[in-house]
Structure formats: structure tokens, C-alpha cells
C-alpha positions in Angstrom: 61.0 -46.5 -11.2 61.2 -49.7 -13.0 59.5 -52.2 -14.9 59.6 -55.8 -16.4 58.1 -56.3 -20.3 56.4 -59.4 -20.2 58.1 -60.2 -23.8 61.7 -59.5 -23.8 62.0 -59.9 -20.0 64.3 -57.0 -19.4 63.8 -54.7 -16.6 63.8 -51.5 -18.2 62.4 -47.6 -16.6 58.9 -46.7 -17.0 60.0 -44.3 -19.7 60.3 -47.1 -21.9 57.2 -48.2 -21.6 54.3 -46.4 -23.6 51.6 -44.5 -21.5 48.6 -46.6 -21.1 45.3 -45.1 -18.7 44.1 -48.7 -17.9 47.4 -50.3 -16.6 47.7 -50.4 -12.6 51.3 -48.0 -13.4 49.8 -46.2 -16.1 51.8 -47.9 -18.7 52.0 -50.6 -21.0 53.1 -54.1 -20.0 55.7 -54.6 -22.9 58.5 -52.2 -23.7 58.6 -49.5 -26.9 61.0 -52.0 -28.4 58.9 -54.8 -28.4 55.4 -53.0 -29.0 57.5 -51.6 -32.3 58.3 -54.7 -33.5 54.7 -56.6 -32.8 52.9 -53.3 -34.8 56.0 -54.2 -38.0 55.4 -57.9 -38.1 51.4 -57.5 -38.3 51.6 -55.0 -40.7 53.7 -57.0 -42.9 51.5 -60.3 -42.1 48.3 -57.6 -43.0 50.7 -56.1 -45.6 47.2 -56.0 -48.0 45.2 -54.6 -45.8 47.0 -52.2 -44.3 47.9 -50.7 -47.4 44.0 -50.3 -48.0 43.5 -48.9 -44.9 46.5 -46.3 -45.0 44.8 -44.9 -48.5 41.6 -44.7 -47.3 42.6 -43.2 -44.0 44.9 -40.5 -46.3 41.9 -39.5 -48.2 40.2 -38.3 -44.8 38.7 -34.6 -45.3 40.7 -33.8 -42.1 44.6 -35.6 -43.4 43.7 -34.1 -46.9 43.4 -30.4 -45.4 46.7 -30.5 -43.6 48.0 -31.9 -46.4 47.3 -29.3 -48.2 48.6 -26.5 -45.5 52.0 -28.1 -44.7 52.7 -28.2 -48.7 51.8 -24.7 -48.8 53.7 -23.9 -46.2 56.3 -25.4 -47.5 56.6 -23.6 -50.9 56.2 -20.2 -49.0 59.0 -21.1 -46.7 61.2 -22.6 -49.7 59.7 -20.5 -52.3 63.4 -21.3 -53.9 62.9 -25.3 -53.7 59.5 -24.8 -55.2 60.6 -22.8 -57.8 63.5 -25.0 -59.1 61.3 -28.3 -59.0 58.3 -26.6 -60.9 60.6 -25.3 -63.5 62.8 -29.2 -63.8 59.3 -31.1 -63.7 58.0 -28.7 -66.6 61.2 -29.5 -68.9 61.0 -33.0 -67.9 57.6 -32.6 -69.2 58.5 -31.0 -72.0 61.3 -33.1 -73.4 64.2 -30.4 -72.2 65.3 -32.4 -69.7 65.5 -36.3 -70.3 65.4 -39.4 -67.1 68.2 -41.1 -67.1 69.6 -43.9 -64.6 71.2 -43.3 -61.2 74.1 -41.5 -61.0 75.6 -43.9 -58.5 74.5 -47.2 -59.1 73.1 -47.3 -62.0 69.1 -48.2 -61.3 66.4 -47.5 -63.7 63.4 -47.8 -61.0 62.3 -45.4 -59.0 64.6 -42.7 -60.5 64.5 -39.1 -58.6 65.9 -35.5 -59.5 68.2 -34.2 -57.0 69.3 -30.5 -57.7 72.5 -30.0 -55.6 71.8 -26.0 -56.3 68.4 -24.5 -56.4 69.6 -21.5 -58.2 70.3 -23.6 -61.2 66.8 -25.5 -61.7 68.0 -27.2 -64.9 71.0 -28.8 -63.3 70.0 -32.0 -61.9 71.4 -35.4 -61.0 69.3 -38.3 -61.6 69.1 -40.8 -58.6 67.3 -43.8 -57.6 65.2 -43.4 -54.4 68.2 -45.2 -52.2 71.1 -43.0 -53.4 68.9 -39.9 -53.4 67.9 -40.9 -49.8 72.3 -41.2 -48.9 73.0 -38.0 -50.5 70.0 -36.4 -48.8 71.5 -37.5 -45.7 74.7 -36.8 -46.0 73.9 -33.0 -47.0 72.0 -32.5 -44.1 74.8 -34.1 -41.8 77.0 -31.4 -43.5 79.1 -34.0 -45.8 79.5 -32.4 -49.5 76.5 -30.9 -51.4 75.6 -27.5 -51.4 72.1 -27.6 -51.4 
């Protein structure tokens, strides 16, 4: 079955449409695509409140809990990734290991450690947020790296 959004005119199948109870079909009258970019566009016309409303929502008792459980989880199930940052944030800490700009390009904002190999916790590159994000990607995609 198919269906028209009443914004971008295309005739598109009900699966890219987003469930709604009240509509006659049981799904929204504007497609995925265009409901995306209406919630992007009032968020960054809202930008100010929004951004109060996402902290107060995060300190929820309920977001704050699972927060908690998926970072446990997490450093049980990469005890070894837990380990390596612990011990790199403590020399950062204690003046062992010094920030430095990106590796890449050369930024001094929003620098990041990257360790390519957990088993050397010391050894780390430093990386703006952009370039850590790239080579983050590109080791999961299997390209390089060997962390």
C-alpha cells in the first residue's frame, strides 16, 4: 500500500510513514523524511530551549539509572578499554601524559585521546572530536587501526 505526504508530495509506501493510532491508515500524514527535518529545524529555531530541556530530561531518576547500567556494562564487557582510559586520564592528570593538538589537522578544541592499542594505555594520539570521529569510523569499517 501507498501513500501521499502532504509536504513533499511524493507517493511513497506506508513504511515510510511513522505509525500514528489516530490517522484513518494508522500512520502519519507526512513521510519519515519530512517529519525528520521539521523536528531539526525547530530544534535549531528552539536551539535554547531544547538544550534546557535535554539536561533536565537527562537528570531524570529513571535516564540517570540506565546510565549508570549501560556504563557498567560496558567496563565489564571491555574491562580492557576501561582499564587503558583509567590509567591515560590518571597520567593526564598527573602531568605524565601532556594534551597536545590534533594529530591530523592540527585543532586545539575539543581535543580527544584515541589509543589505537588498549594494551599499551600510555600510547595515545591526540585528536580533535572530528578526526577522532573519521578514524573511529574507519576502524570499525576495517580500514587501518588495530584497536
Amino acid at each position: 500500500m501507498q501513500k501521499t505526504c502532504f509536504k513533499c508530495r511524493r507517493v511513497l509506501p506506508l513504511t515510510d510513514f511513522y505509525e500514528h493510532p489516530r490517522m484513518a491508515d494508522g500512520h502519519l500524514n507526512k513521510c519519515r523524511e519530512c517529519a525528520r527535518a521539521d523536528t531539526m529545524q525547530n530544534r535549531r529555531k528552539r536551539v535554547d530551549y531544547y538544550r534546557d530541556y535535554d539536561r533536565m530530561r537527562a537528570q531524570r531518576p529513571e535516564r540517570a539509572a540506565r546510565r549508570q547500567q549501560r556504563a557498567r556494562r560496558q567496563r565489564d564487557e571491555q574491562s580492557q578499554k576501561y582499564k587503558a582510559r583509567t590509567a591515560a586520564g590518571n597520567a593526564l592528570r598527573d602531568g605524565r601524559l601532556r594534551r597536545e593538538p590534533c594529530y591530523f589537522c592540527g585543532a586545539t578544541t575539543d581535543i580527544e585521546m584515541h589509543h589505537p592499542d588498549y594494551d599499551q594505555p600510555l600510547r595515545v594520539y591526540w585528536l580533535c572530536r572530528r578526526c577522532h570521529r573519521k578514524v573511529d569510523g574507519m576502524t570499525k569499517l576495517g580500514v587501518g587501526g588495530d584497536s
